[in-house]
Residue, then its C-alpha position, 0 to 999 in steps of 0.5 A: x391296643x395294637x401294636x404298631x413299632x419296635x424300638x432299638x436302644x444303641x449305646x455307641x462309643x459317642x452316643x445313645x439313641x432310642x430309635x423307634x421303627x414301624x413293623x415295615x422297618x421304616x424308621x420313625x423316630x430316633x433321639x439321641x444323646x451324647x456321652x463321654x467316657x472321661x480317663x481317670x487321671x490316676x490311670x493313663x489311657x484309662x476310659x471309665x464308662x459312667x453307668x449312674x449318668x448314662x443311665x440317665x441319657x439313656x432314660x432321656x432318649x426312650x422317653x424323648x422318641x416316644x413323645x416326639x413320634x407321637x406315639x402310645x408307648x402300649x404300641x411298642x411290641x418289644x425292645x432290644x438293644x444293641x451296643x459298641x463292643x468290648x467295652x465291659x461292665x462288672x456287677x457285685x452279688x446285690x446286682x449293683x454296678x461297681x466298675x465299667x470301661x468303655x470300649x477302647x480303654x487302654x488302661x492295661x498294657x502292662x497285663x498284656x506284657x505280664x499275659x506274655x509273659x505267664x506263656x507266650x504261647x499263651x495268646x495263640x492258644x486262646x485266639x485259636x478258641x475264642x478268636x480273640x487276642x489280647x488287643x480288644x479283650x476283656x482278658x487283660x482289663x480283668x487282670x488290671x482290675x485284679x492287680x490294681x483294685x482287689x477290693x473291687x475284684x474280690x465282688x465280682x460277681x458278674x461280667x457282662x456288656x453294655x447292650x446286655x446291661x440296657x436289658x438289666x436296667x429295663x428288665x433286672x435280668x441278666x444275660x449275655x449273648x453270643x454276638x458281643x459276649x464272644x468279643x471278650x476273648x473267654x468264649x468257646x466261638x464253636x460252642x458259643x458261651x464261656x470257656x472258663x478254662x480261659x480265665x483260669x490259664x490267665x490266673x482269673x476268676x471262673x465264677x463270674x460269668x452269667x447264662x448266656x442267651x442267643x440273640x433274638x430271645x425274649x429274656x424278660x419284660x420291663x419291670x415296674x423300675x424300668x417302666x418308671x425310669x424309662x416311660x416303656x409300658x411295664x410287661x413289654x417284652x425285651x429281645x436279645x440283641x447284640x453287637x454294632x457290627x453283627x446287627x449293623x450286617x442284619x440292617x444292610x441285609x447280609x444274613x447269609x454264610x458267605x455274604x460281606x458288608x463293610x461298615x466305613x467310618x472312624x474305623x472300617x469293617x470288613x464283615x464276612x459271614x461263615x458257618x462254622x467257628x473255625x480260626x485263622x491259624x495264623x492268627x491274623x484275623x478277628x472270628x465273631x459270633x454272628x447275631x444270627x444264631x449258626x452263623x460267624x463272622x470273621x472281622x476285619x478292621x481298618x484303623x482310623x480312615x474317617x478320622x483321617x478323611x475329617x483331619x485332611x479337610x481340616x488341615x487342608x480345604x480351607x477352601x472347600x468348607x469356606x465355599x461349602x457354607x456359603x453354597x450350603x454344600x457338604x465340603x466333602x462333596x465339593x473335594x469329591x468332585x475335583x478327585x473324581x478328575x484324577x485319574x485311577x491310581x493318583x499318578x502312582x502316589x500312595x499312602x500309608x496309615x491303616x495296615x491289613x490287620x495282623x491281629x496276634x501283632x497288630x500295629x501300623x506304621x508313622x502316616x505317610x506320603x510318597x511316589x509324588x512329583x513337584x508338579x502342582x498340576x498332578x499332585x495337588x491337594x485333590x491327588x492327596x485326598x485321591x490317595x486317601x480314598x484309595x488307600x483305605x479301599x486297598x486296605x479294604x480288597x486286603x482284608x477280603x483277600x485275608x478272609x478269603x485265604x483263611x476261609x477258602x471263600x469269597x464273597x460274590x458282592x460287597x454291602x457299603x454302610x456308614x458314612x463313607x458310602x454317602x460318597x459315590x467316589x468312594x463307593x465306586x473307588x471301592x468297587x474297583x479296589x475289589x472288583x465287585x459290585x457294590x451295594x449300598x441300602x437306603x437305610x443310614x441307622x442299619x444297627x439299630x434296623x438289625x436290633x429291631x428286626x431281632x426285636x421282632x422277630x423276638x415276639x413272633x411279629x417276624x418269622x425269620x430273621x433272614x427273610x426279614x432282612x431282605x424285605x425290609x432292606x433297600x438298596x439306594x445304589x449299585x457300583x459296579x467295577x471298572x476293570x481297567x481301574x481294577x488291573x491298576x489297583x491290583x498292581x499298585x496294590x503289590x507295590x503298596x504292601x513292600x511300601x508299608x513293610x518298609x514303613x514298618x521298619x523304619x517304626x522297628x528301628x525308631x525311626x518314625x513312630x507307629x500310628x497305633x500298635x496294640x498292648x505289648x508289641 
């Protein structure tokens, strides 16, 4: 039977989905399902991933997408997988699940202060390999299983992540790969697999760890298990895949050393692509494995600009829902409508909530308001949701220019993917922010594109990963800055980072409480 489609699996923080691409990378098919990571009251800021009932969502989604695109599952060419990041999962010598924590589990605090402690060198020294600290590590969370269940610490005999753990289920084998691997702070970036070492000077187990394999590998096919549970055909192949974010830039296309996307949503990623390991030496940044092999990635994350756009309309467009249900209108188009009046630079107004990442000490202050005036014609709730706008594409142009201090390069051009980038406001507020164009593709599931474009290209369908990309990504819109909004966004800029550092006082001297700071700062 010929083999018509490549099909993705996607374990995200709120979701699974099955997606089912033709080989043009059109997309045919997506079930999805939602899940929760529940805390586990005897652990405080716990978030426990449950692998017996995910299983089975995810079953429900492969199943269900094959049924509804009507199609053969003997016309799947392969599978691969993709997954939020950081969240980890521990395996006894049977080969059986015995403890999982989704991504943002927050469970050990007090082992990133006992991490500290041991040496407070310690963290520099393991970012300045791994590109990690202890913020997002698997590091910390294997202590707290240590210090807090011996019994389960004593069995370990693997660690792997999620998207490698879907290819377990499917296949029984297990691997790790680079892209999501080097996530977990035990990574040698340059050499890209495990650096026992690392365990070791944090007092942890060295022999836990599995091969790792680069992304875009066949490692096995579905076996007669995977088959019955999942409806795949037993013997089709399974690919390699890798992180959200390092297969989220294959979907939009940025392949290439020095090119940059950024992903908004609930969290906003700046991704720019480089061709070496090398870290920040100042440790301000997050370094990657890409999922293309020989290539990195160093990453930089805004905390919480979707999640504050959706509190602003909810607290404060009443109006604009009420109003978009009746014209059958997205609330937000109708509040982009109104902003785009406001002139660059709201009047002088700003905010603070998300800083540019510090990740050795990464915090962000009490959400804030200021430089307005009494004058409702000015500052109304549209020069409010203004400010938003452009707060998050400030924080965005700094992290570029933190990159790009780093690495010595800048990117000539920005892909926008994610939710935000269905807004041209937003889009173009951006563009002027950096002063570059801004791309922004047709796709809307580019994780699950770059997952099957590795699928592909895994069993031979795609000759490069590269030129794959650029084919089967489409550009929608392009925005190109106007640099007399630019000149405006530069000096505000200026002015907003003494702002937020007086912001970050205020939280010093308890004054006001930090929207986020990471374990032990």
């Amino acid at each position: 039977m010929t083999k018509k489609y490549l099909m993705a699996v996607d374990a995200g923080t709120g979701s699974v989905r099955a997606v089912l691409f033709d080989l043009d990378g059109q997309q045919i098919g997506c079930v999805q399902q939602e899940w929760t990571h529940k805390e586990d009251p005897r652990y405080p800021g716990s978030m426990d991933f449950d692998w017996i009932t995910n299983w089975q969502l995810t079953c429900h989604c492969i199943r269900n997408v094959i049924l509804e695109a009507q199609i053969d599952a003997n016309e799947i060419a392969a599978v691969s997988t993709t997954c939020m990041r950081e969240g980890i999962i521990l395996y006894d010598k049977e080969g059986k699940e015995i403890w999982a924590c989704a991504n943002v589990d927050a469970r050990s605090n007090d082992e990133v202060t006992q991490l500290k402690a041991m040496d407070p060198d310690l963290e520099k020294e393991i970012y300045l390999q791994s590109g990690q600290t202890f913020a997002l590590g698997a590091l910390p969370r294997l202590l707290w299983v240590k210090n807090n269940m011996p019994e389960i610490y004593k069995a370990i005999h693997s660690v792997g992540m999620f998207n490698d753990w879907l290819i377990y289920k499917m296949t029984g084998k297990l691997a790790v790969e680079p892209s999501n691997g080097s996530t977990t702070g035990i990574f040698d970036l340059r050499k890209r697999t495990w650096a026992p070492e690392i365990a070791e000077k944090c007092g942890l187990r060295s022999d836990i760890f599995p091969p790792v394999i680069e992304c875009g590998n066949v490692l096995a096919e579905v076996n007669d298990r995977g088959a019955a549970d999942t409806g795949l055909t037993a013997g089709t192949p399974v690919v390699v895949g890798g992180g959200d974010c390092q297969l989220g830039t294959i979907g939009v296309g940025a392949v290439s050393i020095g090119e940059a996307a950024v992903f908004g949503g609930s969290f906003w990623q700046y991704e720019f692509n480089t061709g070496d390991g090398t870290t920040d030496p100042l440790c301000r940044v997050r370094v990657n494995c890409h999922a293309v092999p020989g290539v990195w990635q160093y990453e930089a994350l805004a905390f919480n600009p979707g999640l504050v756009m959706r509190w602003y309309r909810d607290a404060f467009c009443q109006a604009e829902k009420q109003r978009g249900k009746i014209e059958g209108k997205d609330p937000y188009d109708l509040m982009n409508s109104e902003a785009a009046k406001i002139p660059a630079g709201s009047y002088g107004m700003m905010c603070c909530f998300s800083d540019v990442m510090n990740f050795i000490n990464w915090q962000h202050a009490a959400p804030t308001f200021t430089n307005f005036e009494l004058d409702s014609q000015k500052y109304n709730r549209y020069t409010f949701y203004r400010a938003i706008l452009e707060n998050t594409a400030m924080v965005t142009k700094g992290h570029k220019d933190l990159v790009g201090e780093a690495t010595g390069s800048q990117p000539r051009e920005i892909i926008f993917a994610g939710g935000a980038s269905k807004s041209a406001l937003w889009s173009q507020i951006l563009s002027d922010a950096m002063g570059l164009q801004v791309k922004v593709p047709v796709v809307k599931e580019a994780t699950a594109l770059g997952a099957a474009i590795l699928a592909g290209y895994g069993v031979g369908l795609y000759k490069n990963i590269r030129e794959t990309a650029r084919q089967v990504v489409k550009i929608e819109r392009t925005f190109s800055p106007n640099m007399e909004n630019h000149k405006i966004y530069e000096q505000q800029y200026e002015v907003w980072k003494k702002v937020y550092a007086a912001q970050l006082d205020l939280c010093k001297q308890g004054l006001t409480k930090n929207m986020w700071k990471a374990p032990g700062v």
